[in-house]
N, C-alpha and C positions, 0 to 999 in steps of 0.2 A: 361237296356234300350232295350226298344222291337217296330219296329215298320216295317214298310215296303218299300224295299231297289234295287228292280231293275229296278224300276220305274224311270224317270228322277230326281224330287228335291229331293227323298229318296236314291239315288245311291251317291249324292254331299253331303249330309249330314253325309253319313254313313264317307264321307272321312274326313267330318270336324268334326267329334264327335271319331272317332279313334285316329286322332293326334291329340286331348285334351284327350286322355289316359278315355276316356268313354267305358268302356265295352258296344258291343253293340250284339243284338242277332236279324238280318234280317229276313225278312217273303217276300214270294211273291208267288202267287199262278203261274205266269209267262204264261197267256193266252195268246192267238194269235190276240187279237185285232190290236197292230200290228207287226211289225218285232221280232222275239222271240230273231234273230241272235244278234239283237241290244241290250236285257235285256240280254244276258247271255254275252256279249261281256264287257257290266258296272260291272257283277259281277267278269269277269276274272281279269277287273281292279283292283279290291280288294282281288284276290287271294281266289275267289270265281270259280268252275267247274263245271258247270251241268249244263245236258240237262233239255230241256224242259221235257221229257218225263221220264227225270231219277232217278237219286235217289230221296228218299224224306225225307232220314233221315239227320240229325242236321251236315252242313259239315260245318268245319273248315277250316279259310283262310289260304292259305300257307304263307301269305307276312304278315298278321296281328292278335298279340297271342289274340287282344283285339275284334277280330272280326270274327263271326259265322251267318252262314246263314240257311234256312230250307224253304222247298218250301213248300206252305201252304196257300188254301184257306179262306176268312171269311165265309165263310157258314159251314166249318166243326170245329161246336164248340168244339167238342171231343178233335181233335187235339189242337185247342188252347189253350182249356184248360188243357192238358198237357202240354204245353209250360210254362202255365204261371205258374203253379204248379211246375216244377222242374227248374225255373229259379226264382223264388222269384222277379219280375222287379220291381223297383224302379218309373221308367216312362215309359209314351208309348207314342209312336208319330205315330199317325197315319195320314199315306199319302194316303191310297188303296182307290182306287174308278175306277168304270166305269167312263171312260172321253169321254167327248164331247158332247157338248149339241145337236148337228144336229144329231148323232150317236144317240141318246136316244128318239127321233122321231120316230124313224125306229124301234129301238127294248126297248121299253119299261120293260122287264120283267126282262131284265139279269140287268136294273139300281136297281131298286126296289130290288133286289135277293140280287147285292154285296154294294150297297149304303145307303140302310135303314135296310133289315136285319143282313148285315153283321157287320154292323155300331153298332146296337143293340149287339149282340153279343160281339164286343169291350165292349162297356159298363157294361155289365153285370161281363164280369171276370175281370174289372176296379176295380169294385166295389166289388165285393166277393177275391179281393188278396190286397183289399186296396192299390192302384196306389196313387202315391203322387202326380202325375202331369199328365194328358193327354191331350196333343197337339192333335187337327186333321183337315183336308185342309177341310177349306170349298172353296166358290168363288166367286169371283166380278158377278157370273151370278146371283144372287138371288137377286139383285137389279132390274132386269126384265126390265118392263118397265117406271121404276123411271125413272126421265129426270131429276132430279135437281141435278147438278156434281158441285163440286166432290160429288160423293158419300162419306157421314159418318156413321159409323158405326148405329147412330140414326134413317138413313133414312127408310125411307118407302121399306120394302122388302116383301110385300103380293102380288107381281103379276107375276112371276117368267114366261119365256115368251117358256122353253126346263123343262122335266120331268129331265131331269141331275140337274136345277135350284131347282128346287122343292126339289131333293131329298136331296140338300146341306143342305137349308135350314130347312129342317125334322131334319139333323143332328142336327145342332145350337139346336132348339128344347128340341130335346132329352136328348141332353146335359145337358140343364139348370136343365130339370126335375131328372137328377142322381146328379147335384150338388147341387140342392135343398133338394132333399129326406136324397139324403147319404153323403151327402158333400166333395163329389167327385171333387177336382179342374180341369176344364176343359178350356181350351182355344180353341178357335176357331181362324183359318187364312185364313182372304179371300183374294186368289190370283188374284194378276190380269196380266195376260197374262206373264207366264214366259217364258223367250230365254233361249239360249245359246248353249256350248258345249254339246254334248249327250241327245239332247233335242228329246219331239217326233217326229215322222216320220208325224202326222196326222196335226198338229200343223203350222200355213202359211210359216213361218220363212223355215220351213225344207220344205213345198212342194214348194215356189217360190225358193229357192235354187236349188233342184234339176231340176226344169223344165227350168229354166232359162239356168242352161250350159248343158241342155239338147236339148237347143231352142226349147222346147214346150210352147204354150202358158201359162198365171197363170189364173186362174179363180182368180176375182176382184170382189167380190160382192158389192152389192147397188153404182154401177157405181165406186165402188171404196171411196166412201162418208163416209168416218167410222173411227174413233181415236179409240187407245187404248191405256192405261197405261202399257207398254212393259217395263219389269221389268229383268234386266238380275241376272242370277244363283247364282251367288255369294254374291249378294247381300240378296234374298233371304233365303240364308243359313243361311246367319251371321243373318237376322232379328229369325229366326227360333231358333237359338244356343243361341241366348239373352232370346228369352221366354219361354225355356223349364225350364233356370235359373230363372225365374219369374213365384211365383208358385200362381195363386190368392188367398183370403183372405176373409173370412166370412166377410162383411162389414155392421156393428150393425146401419152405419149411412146413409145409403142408403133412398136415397127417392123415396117412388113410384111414386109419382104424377109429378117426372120428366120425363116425354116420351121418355126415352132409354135404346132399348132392347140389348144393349150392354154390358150391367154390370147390377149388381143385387144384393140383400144381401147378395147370394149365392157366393160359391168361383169359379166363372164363368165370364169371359172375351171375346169379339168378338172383332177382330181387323182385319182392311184391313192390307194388307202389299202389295204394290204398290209402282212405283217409284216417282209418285206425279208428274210427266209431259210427259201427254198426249203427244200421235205424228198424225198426220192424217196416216191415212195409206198408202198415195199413197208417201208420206215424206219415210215412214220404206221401200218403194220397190225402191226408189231410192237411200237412201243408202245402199241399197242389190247390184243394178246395181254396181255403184261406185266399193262395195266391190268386186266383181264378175266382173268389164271391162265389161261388157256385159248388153246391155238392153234386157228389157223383153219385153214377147208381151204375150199383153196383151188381155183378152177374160174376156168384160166387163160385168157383170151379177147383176141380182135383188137381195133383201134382202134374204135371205134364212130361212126358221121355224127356232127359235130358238135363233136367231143372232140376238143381239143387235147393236143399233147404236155407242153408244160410251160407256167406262169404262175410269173413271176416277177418280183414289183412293186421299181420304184425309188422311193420314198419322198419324197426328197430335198427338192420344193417344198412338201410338206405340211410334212413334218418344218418347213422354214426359215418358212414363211409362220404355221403356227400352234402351233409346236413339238411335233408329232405324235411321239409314242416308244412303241411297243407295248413292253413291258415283260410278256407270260405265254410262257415256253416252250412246248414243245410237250409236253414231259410231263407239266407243272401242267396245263396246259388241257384233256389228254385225262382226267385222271384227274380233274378237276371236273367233266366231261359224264360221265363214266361213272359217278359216284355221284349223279351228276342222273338219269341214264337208270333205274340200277338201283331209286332211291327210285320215281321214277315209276310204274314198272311193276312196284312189289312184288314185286321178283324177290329 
């Protein structure tokens, strides 16, 4: 198993794929977009040690015989392709991306660099070591500005509204084209807003957390008028740990003239995985309050490039195909990040 691990949902995984005795061999190239203290902090979790700037050869966890890590960019095919040469992988689950759709506004070239050509690059040594399974995150942003919720996988995703949107959906793409050509099984997972413990720093959950017992105001965009399908960690995982077991299937009975780009004859799959109920957002800062004794104040602002008004996932083919059921409310989940946050930062 080969995929990339100091990132938030690749750090939870790597832990729920080692105690199901999966040999797993981590990647992360561990940039500065943002806190590095926080990726190298997930990997000590696992008995993982290195600097940002340090070794970069293949280290071994102290705490797990079944788990190995290697700092390692997508653009340096060389190296990957050594990886995947003297590791023989089975699957790959690819998580690595430039995140943030307002972030990919501003800098257009490093999305493009690690999102589509590094993306490519996956593909290519998928395909030339013959991978039985590749998993890789796409996102609820490539629905753009579709308005007809929930989103299903069928829907209309040609207007993608952030070059992050774009570059997800390049993914999907590409995909189909390596599962068509080489019959490369590919899954796609579009996320829709993940929480929780060890989540990112960039991400609202962690910035109205810290500004709140910070008493700084939150930035609130589009007056605060915005739902998202806020999906916690764990839930997550386990839908992830179901479909890597779910390997698709050349499908002879396939019809084209039904309109979804979701499945194909090819052994290719696109699946939301979302918690299937929507919150408003100004609902998610008041159970933050709650959770935190503390109101926020508030610093109410316009829609932002990029930002959608609402995500709101239909679940239905994951649920049927690998019996996917998020099971954490939205106030167990905030109130298990917030005493993750709080432990963390010795507050």
């Amino acid at each position: 198993m080969s995929y990339w691990s100091a990132g938030f949902i690749g750090f939870h995984l790597v832990q729920k794929l080692i105690s199901n005795n999966v040999e797993v061999i981590g990647m992360d190239v561990l940039n500065d977009y943002y806190d590095v203290k926080l990726k190298e902090d997930r990997l000590k979790q696992c008995g993982i040690n290195i600097k940002i700037n340090g070794d970069v050869e293949l280290n071994q966890s102290t705490v797990y015989a079944n788990y190995s890590f290697k700092k390692i960019g997508l653009e340096d095919c060389t190296a990957l392709e050594k990886l995947f040469e003297d590791h023989q992988f089975d699957m790959v689950c690819h998580l690595a991306a430039q995140t943030g759709a307002r972030h990919s506004v501003e800098n257009p070239h490093i999305y493009m660099a690690s999102n589509v050509v590094g993306f490519l690059n996956v593909l290519e040594l998928c395909k030339a070591y013959k991978i039985k399974h590749l998993i890789y995150a796409s996102s609820s942003s490539v629905y753009g500005l579709n308005e007809n919720v929930p989103y299903k996988e069928e829907s209309n995703t040609v207007h993608p509204v952030s070059l992050y949107a774009a570059t997800k959906k390049s993914n999907e793409l590409m995909a189909h084209v390596y599962s068509s050509i080489y019959g490369l099984p590919t899954t796609g997972l579009r996320f829709f807003t993940v929480y929780g413990p060890w989540g990112r720093p960039d991400m609202s959950p962690f910035l109205f957390t810290k500004a709140i017992l910070e008493g700084s105001p939150i930035n609130i965009f589009n007056e605060g008028d915005m739902i998202r399908d806020f999906t916690y960690i764990d839930d997550i995982v386990e839908g992830i740990y179901k479909t890597l077991l779910t390997i698709p299937q050349i499908n002879p009975e396939w019809n084209a003239t039904i309109p979804d780009p979701s499945y194909s004859k090819a052994p290719y799959k696109i699946y939301n995985i979302g918690n299937g109920q929507p919150i408003k957002l100004m609902n998610f800062i008041e159970e933050l309050e709650q959770a935190l004794n503390t109101k926020a104040l508030k610093n109410m602002l316009p829609m932002q490039p990029g930002d959608v008004y609402q995500t709101n996932a239909d679940c239905s083919k994951i649920q049927n195909d690998i019996s996917f059921s998020p099971n954490t409310n939205l106030k167990i989940g905030i109130k298990k990040f917030v005493d993750w946050y709080i432990k963390y930062y010795n507050i």
